[in-house]
GUNUSE-163640 format. One record per residue (C-alpha): x, y, z; residue in one letter. Coordinates in steps of 0.2 Angstrom, whole numbers, padded with zeros to 4 digits, always signed. Last residue first. Layout:
BEGIN
XYZA;...
***
This chain:
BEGIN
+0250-0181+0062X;+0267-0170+0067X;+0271-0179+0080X;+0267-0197+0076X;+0276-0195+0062X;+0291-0189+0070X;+0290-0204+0082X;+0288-0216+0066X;+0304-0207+0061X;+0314-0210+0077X;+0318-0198+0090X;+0334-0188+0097X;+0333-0174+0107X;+0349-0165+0109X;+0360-0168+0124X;+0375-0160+0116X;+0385-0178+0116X;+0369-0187+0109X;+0367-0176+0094X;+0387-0179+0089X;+0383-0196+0090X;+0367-0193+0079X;+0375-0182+0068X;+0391-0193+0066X;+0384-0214+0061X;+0362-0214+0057X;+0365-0231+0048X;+0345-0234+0055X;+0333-0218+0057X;+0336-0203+0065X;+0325-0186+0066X;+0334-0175+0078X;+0328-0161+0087X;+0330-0143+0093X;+0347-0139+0085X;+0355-0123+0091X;+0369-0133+0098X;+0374-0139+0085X;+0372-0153+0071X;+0372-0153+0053X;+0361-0152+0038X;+0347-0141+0043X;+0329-0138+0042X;+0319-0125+0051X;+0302-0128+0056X;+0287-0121+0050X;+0275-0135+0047X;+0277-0134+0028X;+0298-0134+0031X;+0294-0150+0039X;+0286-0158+0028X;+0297-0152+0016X;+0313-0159+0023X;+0302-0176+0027X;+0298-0176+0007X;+0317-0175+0003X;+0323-0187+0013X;+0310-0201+0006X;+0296-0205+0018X;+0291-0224+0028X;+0308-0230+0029X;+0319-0215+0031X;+0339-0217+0032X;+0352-0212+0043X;+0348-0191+0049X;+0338-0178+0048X;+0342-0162+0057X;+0327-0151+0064X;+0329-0134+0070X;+0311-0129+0078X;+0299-0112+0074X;+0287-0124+0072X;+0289-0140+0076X;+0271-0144+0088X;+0263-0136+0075X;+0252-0119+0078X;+0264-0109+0068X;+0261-0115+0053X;+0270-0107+0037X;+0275-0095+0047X;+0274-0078+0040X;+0289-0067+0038X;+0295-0058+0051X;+0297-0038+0050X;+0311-0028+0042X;+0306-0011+0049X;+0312+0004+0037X;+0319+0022+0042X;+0332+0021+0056X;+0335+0003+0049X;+0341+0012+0033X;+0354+0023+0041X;+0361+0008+0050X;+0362-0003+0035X;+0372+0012+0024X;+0384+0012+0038X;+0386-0008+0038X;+0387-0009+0022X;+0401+0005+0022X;+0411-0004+0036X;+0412-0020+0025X;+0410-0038+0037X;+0391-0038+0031X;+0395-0042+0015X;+0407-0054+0018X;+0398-0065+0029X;+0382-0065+0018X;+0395-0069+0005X;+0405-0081+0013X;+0387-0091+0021X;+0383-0091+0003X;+0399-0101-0006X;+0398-0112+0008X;+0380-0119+0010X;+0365-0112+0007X;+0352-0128+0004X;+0346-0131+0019X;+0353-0119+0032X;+0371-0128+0041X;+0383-0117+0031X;+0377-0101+0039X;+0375-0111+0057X;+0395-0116+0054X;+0401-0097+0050X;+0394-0092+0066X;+0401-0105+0075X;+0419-0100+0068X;+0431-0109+0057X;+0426-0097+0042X;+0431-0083+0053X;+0419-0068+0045X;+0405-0076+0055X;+0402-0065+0070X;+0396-0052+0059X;+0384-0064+0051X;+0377-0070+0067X;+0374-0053+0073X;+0366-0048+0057X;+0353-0064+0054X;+0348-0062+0074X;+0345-0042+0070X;+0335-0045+0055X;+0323-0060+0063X;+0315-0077+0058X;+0335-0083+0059X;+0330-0098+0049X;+0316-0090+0039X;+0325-0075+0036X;+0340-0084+0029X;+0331-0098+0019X;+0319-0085+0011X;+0333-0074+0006X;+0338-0089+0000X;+0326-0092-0011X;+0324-0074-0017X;+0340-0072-0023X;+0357-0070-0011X;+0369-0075-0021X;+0379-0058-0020X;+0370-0047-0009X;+0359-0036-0015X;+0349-0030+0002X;+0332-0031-0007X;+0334-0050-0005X;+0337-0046+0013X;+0322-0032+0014X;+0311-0045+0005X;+0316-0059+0016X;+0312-0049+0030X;+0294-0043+0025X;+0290-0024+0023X;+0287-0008+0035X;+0293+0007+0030X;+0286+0000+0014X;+0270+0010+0014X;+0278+0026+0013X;+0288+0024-0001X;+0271+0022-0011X;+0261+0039-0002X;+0279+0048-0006X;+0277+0043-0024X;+0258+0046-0024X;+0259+0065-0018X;+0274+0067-0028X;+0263+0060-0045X;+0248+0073-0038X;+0257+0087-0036X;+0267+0086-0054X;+0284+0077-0061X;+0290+0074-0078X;+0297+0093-0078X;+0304+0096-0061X;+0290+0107-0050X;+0283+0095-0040X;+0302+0089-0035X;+0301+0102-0026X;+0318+0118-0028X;+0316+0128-0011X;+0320+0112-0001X;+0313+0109+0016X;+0299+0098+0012X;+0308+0090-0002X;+0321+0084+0009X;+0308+0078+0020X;+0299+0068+0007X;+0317+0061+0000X;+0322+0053+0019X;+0313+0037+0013X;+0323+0034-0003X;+0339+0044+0005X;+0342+0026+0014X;+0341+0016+0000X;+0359+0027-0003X;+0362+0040-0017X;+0347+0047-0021X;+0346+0066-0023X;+0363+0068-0029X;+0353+0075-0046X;+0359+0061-0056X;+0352+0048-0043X;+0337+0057-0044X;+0335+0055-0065X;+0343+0036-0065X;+0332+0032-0049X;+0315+0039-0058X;+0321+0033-0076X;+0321+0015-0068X;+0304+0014-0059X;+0300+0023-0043X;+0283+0024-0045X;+0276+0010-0035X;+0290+0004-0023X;+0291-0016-0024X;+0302-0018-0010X;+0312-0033-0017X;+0301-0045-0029X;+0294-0029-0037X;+0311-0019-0038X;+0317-0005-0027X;+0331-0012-0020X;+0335-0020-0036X;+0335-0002-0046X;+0345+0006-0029X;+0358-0008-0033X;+0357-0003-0051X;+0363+0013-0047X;+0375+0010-0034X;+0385-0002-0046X;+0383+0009-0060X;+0388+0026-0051X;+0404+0016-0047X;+0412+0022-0031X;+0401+0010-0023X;+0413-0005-0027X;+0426+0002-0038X;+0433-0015-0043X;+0422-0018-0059X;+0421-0037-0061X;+0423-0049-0076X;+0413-0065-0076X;+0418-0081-0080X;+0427-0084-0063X;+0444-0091-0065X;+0451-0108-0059X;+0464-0103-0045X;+0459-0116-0035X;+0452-0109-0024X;+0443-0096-0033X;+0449-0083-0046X;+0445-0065-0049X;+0442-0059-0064X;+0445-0041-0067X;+0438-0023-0071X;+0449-0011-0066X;+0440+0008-0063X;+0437+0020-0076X;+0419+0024-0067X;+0404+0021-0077X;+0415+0009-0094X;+0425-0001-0081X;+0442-0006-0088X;+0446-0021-0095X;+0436-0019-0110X;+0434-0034-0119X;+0441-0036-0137X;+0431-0039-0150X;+0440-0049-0168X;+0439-0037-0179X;+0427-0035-0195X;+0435-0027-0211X;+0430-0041-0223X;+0410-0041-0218X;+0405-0057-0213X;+0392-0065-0223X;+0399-0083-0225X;+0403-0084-0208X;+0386-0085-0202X;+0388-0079-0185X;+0383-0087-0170X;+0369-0093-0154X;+0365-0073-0148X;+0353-0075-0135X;+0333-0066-0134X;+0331-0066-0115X;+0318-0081-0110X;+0301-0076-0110X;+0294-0091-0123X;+0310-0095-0132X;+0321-0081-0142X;+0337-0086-0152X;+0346-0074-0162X;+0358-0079-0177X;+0370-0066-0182X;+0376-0057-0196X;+0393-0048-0192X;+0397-0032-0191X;+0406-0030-0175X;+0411-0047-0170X;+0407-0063-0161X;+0420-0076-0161X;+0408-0091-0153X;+0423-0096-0140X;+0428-0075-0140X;+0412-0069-0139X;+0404-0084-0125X;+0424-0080-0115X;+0418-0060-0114X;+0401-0066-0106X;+0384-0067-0109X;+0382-0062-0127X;+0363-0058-0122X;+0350-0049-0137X;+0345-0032-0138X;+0334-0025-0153X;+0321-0039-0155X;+0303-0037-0160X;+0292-0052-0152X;+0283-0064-0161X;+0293-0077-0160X;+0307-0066-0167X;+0306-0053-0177X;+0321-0042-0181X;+0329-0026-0177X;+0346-0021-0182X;+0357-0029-0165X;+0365-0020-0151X;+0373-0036-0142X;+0373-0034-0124X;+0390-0038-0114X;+0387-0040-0093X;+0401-0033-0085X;+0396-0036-0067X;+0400-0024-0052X;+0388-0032-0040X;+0376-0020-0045X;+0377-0023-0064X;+0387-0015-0078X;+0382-0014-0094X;+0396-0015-0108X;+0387-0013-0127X;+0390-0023-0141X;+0389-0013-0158X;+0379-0016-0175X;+0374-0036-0176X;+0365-0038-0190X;+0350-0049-0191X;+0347-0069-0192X;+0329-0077-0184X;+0327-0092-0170X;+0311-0098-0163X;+0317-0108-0146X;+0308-0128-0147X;+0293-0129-0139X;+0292-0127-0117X;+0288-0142-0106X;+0280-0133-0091X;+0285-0141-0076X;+0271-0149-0059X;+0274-0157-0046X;+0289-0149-0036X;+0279-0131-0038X;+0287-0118-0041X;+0296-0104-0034X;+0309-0111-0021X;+0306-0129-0022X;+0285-0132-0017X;+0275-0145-0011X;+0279-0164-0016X;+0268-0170-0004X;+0250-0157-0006X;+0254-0161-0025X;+0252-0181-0020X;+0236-0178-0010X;+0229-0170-0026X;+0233-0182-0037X;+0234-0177-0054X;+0252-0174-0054X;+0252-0158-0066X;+0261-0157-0085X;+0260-0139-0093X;+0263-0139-0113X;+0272-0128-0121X;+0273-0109-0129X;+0254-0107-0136X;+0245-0093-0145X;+0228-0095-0147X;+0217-0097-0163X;+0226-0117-0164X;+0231-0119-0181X;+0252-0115-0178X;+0251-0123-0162X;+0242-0142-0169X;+0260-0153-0171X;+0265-0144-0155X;+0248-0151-0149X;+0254-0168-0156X;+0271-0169-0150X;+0266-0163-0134X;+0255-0176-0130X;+0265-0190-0137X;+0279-0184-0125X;+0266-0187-0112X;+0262-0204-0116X;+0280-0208-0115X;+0284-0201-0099X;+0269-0212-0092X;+0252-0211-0088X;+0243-0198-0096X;+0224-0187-0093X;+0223-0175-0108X;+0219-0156-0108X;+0217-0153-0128X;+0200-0145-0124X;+0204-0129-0112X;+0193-0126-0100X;+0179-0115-0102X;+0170-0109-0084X;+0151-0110-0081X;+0152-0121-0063X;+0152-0135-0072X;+0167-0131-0083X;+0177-0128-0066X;+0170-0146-0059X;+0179-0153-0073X;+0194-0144-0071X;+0195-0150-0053X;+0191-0167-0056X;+0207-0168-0067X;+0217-0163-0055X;+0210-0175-0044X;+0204-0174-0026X;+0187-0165-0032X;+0175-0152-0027X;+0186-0143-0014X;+0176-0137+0001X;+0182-0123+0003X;+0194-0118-0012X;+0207-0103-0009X;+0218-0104-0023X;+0215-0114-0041X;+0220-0119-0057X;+0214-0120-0076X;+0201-0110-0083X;+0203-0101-0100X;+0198-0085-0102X;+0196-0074-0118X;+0196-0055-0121X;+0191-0044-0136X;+0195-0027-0130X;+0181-0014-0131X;+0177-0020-0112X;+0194-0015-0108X;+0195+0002-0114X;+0177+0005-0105X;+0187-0001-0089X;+0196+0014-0088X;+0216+0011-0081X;+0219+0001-0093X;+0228-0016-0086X;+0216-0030-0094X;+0220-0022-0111X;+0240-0021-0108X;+0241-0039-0102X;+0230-0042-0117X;+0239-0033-0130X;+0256-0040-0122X;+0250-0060-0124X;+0243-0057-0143X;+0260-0050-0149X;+0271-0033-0150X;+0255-0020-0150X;+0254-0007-0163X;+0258+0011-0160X;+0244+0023-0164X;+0239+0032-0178X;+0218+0029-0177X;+0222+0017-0195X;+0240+0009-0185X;+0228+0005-0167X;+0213-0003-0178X;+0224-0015-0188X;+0237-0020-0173X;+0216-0024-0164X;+0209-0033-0180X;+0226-0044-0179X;+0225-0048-0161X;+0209-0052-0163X;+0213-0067-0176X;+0228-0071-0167X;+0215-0074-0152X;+0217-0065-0135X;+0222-0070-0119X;+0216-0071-0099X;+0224-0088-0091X;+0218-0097-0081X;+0214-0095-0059X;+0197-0099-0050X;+0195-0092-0032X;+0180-0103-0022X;+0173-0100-0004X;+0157-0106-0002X;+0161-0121-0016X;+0148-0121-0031X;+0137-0134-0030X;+0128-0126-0047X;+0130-0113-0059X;+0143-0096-0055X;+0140-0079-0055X;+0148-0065-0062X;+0154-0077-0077X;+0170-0075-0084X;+0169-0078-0104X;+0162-0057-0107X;+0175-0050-0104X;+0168-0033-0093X;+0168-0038-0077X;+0187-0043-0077X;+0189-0025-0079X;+0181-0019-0064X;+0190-0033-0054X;+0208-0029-0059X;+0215-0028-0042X;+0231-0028-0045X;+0246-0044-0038X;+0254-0048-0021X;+0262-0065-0018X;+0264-0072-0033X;+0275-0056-0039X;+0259-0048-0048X;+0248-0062-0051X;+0235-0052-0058X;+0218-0050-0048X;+0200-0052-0048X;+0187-0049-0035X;+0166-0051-0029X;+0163-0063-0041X;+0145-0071-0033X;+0145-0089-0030X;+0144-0090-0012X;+0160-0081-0010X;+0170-0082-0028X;+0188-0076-0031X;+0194-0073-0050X;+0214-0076-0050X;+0223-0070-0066X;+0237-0075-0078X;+0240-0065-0091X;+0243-0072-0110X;+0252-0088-0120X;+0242-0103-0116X;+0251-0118-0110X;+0242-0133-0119X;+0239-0145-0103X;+0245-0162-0100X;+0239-0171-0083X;+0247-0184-0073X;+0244-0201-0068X;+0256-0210-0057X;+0253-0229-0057X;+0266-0241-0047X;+0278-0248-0059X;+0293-0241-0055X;+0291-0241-0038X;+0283-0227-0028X;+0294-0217-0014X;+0286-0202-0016X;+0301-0191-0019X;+0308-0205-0031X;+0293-0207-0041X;+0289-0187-0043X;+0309-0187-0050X;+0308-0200-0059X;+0294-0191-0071X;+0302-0176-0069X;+0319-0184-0078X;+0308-0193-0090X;+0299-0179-0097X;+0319-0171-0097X;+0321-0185-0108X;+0311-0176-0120X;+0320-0159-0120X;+0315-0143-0115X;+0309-0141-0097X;+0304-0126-0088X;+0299-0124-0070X;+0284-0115-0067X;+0278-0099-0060X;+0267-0096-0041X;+0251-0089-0038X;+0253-0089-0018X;+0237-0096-0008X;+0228-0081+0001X;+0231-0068-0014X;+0237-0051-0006X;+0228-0038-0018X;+0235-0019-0022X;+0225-0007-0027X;+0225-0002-0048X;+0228+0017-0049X;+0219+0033-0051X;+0199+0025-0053X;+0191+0027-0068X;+0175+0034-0067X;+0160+0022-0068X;+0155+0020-0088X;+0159-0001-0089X;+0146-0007-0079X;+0148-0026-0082X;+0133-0035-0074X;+0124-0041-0058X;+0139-0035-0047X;+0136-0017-0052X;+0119-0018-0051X;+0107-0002-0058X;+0091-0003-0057X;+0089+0010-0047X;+0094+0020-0061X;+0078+0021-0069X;+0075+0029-0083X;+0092+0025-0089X;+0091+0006-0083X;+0078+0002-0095X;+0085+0008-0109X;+0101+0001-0107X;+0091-0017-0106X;+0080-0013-0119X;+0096-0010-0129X;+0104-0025-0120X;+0088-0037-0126X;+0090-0029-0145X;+0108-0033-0147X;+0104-0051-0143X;+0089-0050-0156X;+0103-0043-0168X;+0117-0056-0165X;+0105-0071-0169X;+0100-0081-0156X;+0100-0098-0151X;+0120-0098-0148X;+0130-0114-0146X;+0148-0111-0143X;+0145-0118-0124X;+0157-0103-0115X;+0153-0089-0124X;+0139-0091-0134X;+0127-0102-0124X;+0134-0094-0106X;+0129-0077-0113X;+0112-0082-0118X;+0109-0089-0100X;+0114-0073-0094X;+0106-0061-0105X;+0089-0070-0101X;+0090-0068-0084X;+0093-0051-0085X;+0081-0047-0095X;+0068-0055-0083X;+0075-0046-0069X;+0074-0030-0080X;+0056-0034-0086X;+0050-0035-0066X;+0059-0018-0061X;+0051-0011-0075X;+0035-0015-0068X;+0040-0009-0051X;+0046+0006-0056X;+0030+0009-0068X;+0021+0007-0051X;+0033+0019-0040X;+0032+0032-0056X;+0012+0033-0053X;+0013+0033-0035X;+0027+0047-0035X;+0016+0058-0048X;+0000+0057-0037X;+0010+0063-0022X;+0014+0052-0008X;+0010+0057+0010X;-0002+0043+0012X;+0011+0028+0007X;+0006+0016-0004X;+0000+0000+0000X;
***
């Protein structure tokens, strides 16, 4: 009943808003299931024109009354675009892939899923093969069957929120059909056909602007426009493949789980095949490389995946990807050009990294102009020269190589290249130091430490890097420019910067390239990584062979900064304690431990460390389960294990947060020994360590 004090007017609109009301749901419906016919089943029933016709209505309808508007109903494409993409932390990491290239390296990951699991030659192991499509990787998160975000991968640990974009291609559903899991985040691949891709390269030269590279950077750059409406003009594909957070799980199988995606109103990818050997998926590939050139999609590889859940949840993880699973990438393309000069970079650790110059050419797709010569004994082995036509390899993302010359077309004044042995930033000598045994290191080394503006720059370009702080908007030519100007010269002067500029009479808001609202957003960015993860900081840290795995090991070993820094300034005796607990860390070992010990052992590290820790807090990183009766815990295993292979019992326990090493101290909480145990478990006895056997270990982290 209407209310009294309604006017005439009101009552007659509040009953044509209600009839309305009942059309739009209809329309709605309608659209849907329509949608779900043409884009994910390939089977319209009908045309183009009476589809048109129902979003017309549809438009129509919502712009006389936009109460009807839902945004999570359907794509609205016309909101204002926002500033910038926010940042997403996805619950389950998206992790890469390992590569392989060769068929017995089928063979090799094969033996190696049997040998980590203990099952016998024979024993069955299925395990999928999946094309490996060629685009962006996204993450679509479901609560009770409603989209409610979507996000890139990012560094696997962090990616953008692309959820207003993702609204508008038309394959991923806004709500999912069936038993869908409360909780349920769907991961593929977002790509475009080669048939697109070319409408798109023709449209962009005839409105005069540049053309896009390939199929898998048109997307990437279509999904990240800043306006959704550039988005939804793109044409945009999804197929669905993995998952993250998934409560409950709808299958225990690999397989199971892409089938369940495909009932929930997801398209999978057709040529996924179910194998049981190394042979049948070498067969595999061979004929889906046999089909890439006809498939509409691009393609680099197939993706093989144990199909037993409870297997993948065993194997786990080595550093960034996954133990069960590799990509088995298709032969490199290759191409010939000119090679017009090599250039000498040099690196933050002082490298002379050569980089041929080369006439641009096309290869796999991708224009090249810079390709690797790796080293001064790779140009005198392959006798690369000035001049010469070379032959360039490119495959999948790998850096585009120089394999040769063709001596046939070499001009008749080309001389043979000699290496510089003087650093081309700061004049200083650039040499080659030897190891113990006097064997030379392939690499030659700039000796002016921070004195080279190279060095200091590119060690500022990794400090502020995605996988190391990750500071939004201070890219390249920012730390180049500020570097220049004496601005930036330690990490340090990166979070001193706004107060600098506060006092100064010369802003940054005023230097061409910059504005209010770009400094505002800079400082904002550096900001928010006063605070940031300690393996982060120590990858961040540039020391030499520390990459993000074992800046992993170290901070989840010492679990703090200050612990990783007093025990590394105590280490620079290699006969010391110290030196031995460096060693000890799964998979660091010697060459590590002298680096870590080294680099905190310089005076000026040292300075530049305290001036940085005035302004940044390295904090912990997340357990991996601190509830477990192990976690936080040294474990050593020793002798042999019965019920577990060594390899699987160090990830066990690395899943349930302890800390794995390979030798016994003091600092060792327990050790796991099983029979031929000989030194550790003596040495364990004499320290009073607690020693169990492996059916006790079992029993105590069931």
């Amino acid at each position: 009943m209407w209310h009294m004090s309604q006017s005439p007017d009101q009552i007659r609109r509040a009953a044509r808003l209600a009839e309305a009301s009942a059309e739009h749901a209809r329309l709605s419906a309608e659209i849907a299931e329509h949608d779900v016919r043409y884009h994910q089943q390939d089977a319209p029933t009908i045309t183009d024109a009476e589809y048109d016709a129902m979003r017309r209505r549809m438009d129509s309808l919502e712009a006389r009354f936009p109460e009807l508007v839902d945004l999570f109903a359907r794509p609205r494409v016309g909101a204002a675009p926002s500033e910038k993409f926010a940042k997403v932390k996805h619950v389950v990491p998206m992790l890469s892939l390992g590569n392989i290239f060769q068929p017995e390296e089928v063979e090799e990951f094969v033996a190696r899923v049997r040998k980590f699991l203990g099952l016998a030659e024979h024993a069955p192991l299925a395990i999928t093969a999946e094309p490996k499509i060629d685009g962006l990787s996204c993450s679509l998160r479901y609560v009770k069957g409603e989209l409610v975000q979507a996000a890139t991968r990012g560094d696997g640990f962090e990616g953008e929120d692309v959820t207003a974009n993702v609204r508008t291609i038309k394959e991923i559903p806004h709500k999912l059909r069936g038993n869908v899991p409360e909780i349920c985040e769907v991961r593929g691949e977002i790509y475009m056909t080669k048939g697109d891709f070319a409408a798109l390269n023709e449209r962009q030269m005839q409105q005069g602007k540049p053309a896009f590279a390939n199929p898998r950077n048109s997307a990437a750059g279509s999904l990240r426009q800043l306006d959704p409406n550039v988005t939804a003009q793109r044409p945009l594909h999804f197929f669905a493949y993995a998952w993250g957070e998934m409560n409950p799980m709808p299958s225990d199988k690999q397989h199971g789980m892409i089938e369940a995606f495909e009932t929930f109103g997801f398209k999978v990818n057709p040529l996924t095949k179910l194998c049981h050997s190394a042979d049948d998926l070498i067969a595999h590939w061979r004929a889906i490389e046999e089909q890439r050139a006809s498939l509409p999609y691009d393609i680099d590889g197939v993706v093989y995946k144990v199909d037993d859940l409870d297997y993948q949840r065993r194997l786990g993880f080595v550093s960034r990807a996954p133990r069960w699973a590799t990509a088995h990438k298709f032969a490199a393309e290759k191409a010939t050009t000119i090679l017009r000069d090599i250039e000498i970079q040099v690196g933050r650790t002082g490298a002379l990294t050569p980089v041929a110059k080369l006439e641009p050419v096309t290869v796999g797709g991708v224009v090249v102009s810079n390709a690797t010569l790796h080293n001064e004994d790779e140009i005198a082995r392959k006798d690369i020269r000035i001049g010469d036509t070379v032959i360039v390899q490119r495959a999948g993302d790998v850096i585009p190589q120089v394999l040769g010359h063709v001596p046939e077309k070499r001009p008749a004044d080309a001389k043979p290249y000699a290496f510089p042995h003087m650093c081309p930033a700061c004049g200083s000598a650039a040499v080659r130091e030897a190891d113990a045994k006097g064997e030379l290191d392939a690499v030659r080394r700039c000796t002016g430490g921070l004195v080279c503006p190279a060095q200091s720059i590119e060690r500022l370009k990794h400090f502020c890097s995605r996988n190391a702080l990750d500071i939004e908007g201070l890219g390249d030519r920012q730390i180049e420019l500020f570097h220049s100007e004496g601005l930036v010269m330690t990490p340090a002067d990166i979070f001193t910067l706004e107060e600098r500029d506060r006092r100064s009479l010369k802003k940054l808001k005023d230097r061409e390239g910059f504005g209010e609202t770009s400094v505002r957003n800079l400082f904002a960015a550096i900001n928010s990584r006063r605070n940031v993860a300690i393996n982060r900081f120590i990858f961040g840290l540039g020391i030499r062979h520390v990459g993000e795995t074992n800046a992993k090991r170290l901070a989840r070993h010492f679990c703090t900064f200050e612990a990783l820094r007093a025990t590394a300034q105590a280490a620079t005796d290699p006969t010391s304690e110290a030196r031995a607990e460096l060693n000890a860390i799964e998979g660091v070992g010697d060459v590590v431990a002298e680096a870590v010990a080294e680099f905190f052992a310089e005076k000026h590290n040292e300075d530049q460390l305290d001036a940085l820790l005035k302004e940044v807090t390295p904090e912990p990183m997340e357990a991996v389960q601190t509830s477990s009766p192990v976690a936080g815990k040294t474990i050593v295993f020793t002798g042999s294990l019965e019920k577990m292979t060594r390899e699987e019992a160090k990830a066990q326990a690395e899943r349930l947060g302890a800390k794995v090493s390979g030798s016994v101290s003091k600092k060792t909480d327990l050790v796991v020994a099983g029979p031929g145990a000989g030194s550790k478990l003596d040495k364990a006895t004499e320290l009073g360590i607690e020693v169990i056997t492996e059916d006790d270990w079992l029993a105590r982290v069931s």
